[in-house]
N, C-alpha and C positions, 0 to 999 in steps of 0.2 A: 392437325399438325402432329406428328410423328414424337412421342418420348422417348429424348436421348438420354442413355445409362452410359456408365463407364464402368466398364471391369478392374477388377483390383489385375497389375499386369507382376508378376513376378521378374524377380531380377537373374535368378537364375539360368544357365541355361540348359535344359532338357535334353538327355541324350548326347552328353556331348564328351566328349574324351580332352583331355588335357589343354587344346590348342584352343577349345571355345568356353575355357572361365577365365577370369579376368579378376581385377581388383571389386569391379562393379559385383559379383558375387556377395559382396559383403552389404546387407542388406542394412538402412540407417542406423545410427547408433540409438543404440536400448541399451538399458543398464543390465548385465550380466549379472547375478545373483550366483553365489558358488555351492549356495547351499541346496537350490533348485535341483532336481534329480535329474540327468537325462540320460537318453541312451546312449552318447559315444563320450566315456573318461577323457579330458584333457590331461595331458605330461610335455612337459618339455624337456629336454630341447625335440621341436618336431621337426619331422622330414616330408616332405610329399615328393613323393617320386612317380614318374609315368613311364613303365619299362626300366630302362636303366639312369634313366634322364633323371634328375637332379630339379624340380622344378620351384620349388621354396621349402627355405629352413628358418625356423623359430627359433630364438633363444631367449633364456632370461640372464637378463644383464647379471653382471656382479655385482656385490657391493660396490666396491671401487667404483666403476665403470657409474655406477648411477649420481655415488656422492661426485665425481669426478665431473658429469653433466652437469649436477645443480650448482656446481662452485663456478662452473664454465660460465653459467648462465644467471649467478644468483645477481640480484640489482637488476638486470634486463629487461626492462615490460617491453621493450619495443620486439627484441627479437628471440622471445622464449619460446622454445621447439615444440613444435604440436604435432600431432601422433598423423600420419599421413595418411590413415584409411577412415578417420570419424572427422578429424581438424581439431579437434576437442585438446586443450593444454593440461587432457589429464595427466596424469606420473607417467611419464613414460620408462617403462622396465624390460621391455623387448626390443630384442633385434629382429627385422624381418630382413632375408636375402634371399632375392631371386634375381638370377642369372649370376650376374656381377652390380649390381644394386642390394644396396644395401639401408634400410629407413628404421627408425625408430618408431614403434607403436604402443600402445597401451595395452595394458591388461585386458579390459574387457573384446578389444580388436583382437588381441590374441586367442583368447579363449574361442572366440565367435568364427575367427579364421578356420582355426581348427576342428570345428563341431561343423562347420560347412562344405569342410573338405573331405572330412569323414562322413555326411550324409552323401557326397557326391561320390564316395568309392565304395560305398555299399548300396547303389543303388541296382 
C-alpha cells in the first residue's frame, strides 16, 4: 500500500503582481513580537501601491477615534468588533482601506500585513 504525505502548501502566491494577492496572503494569526528583528521596518500610515494604483492603505487610529469605538461598544459582548483579517477581539487600532472598503484590524494584522507586502515587492 502506497504512503500518503502531505506537503506544507503556502498561502502565498508565487510570481504574481498585484491582481493575484488577496486577504488570504495573510497567513494564521501568530503573535507579533516587536521587539523580534526583521528585515523589512513597519511605519504607518502605509501605502501599497501597483504602478500608480492605490491598492491598500494602513492607518493608526487616533486617540479619539479608538476611545470613541470602545465607548460605542463598551457593555456589548454580543456585538464587539473583531479585526477582519485574524477574527481575533483583539484592540483594534488600525484602519485598513482597500478600494472603497474600509475594516478595522489589529495591531498584529497590521504589522504582519505590511512585512508581507514588503516581502512580496522585493522579491
Amino acid at each position: 500500500m502506497a504512503e500518503l504525505t502531505i506537503a506544507p502548501v503556502s498561502r502565498l502566491v508565487r510570481n504574481a503582481g498585484a491582481e493575484g494577492v488577496s486577504e488570504s496572503a495573510i497567513s494564521s494569526h501568530n503573535q507579533v513580537h516587536l521587539s523580534d528583528s526583521f528585515a523589512y521596518p513597519v511605519t504607518f500610515p502605509f501605502e501599497w501601491r501597483h504602478s500608480d494604483s492605490l491598492i491598500a492603505k494602513i492607518e493608526k487610529l487616533s486617540e479619539g477615534e479608538i476611545s470613541e469605538l470602545i465607548e460605542k461598544n463598551n457593555g456589548s459582548s454580543k456585538h464587539k468588533p473583531i479585526c477582519v483579517l485574524c477574527g481575533e477581539h483583539n484592540g483594534l487600532e488600525y484602519r485598513k482601506e482597500s478600494g472603497n472598503v474600509s475594516h478595522l484590524i489589529c495591531e498584529d494584522c497590521a504589522i504582519r500585513y505590511v512585512r508581507k507586502v514588503s516581502e512580496l515587492q522585493n522579491r
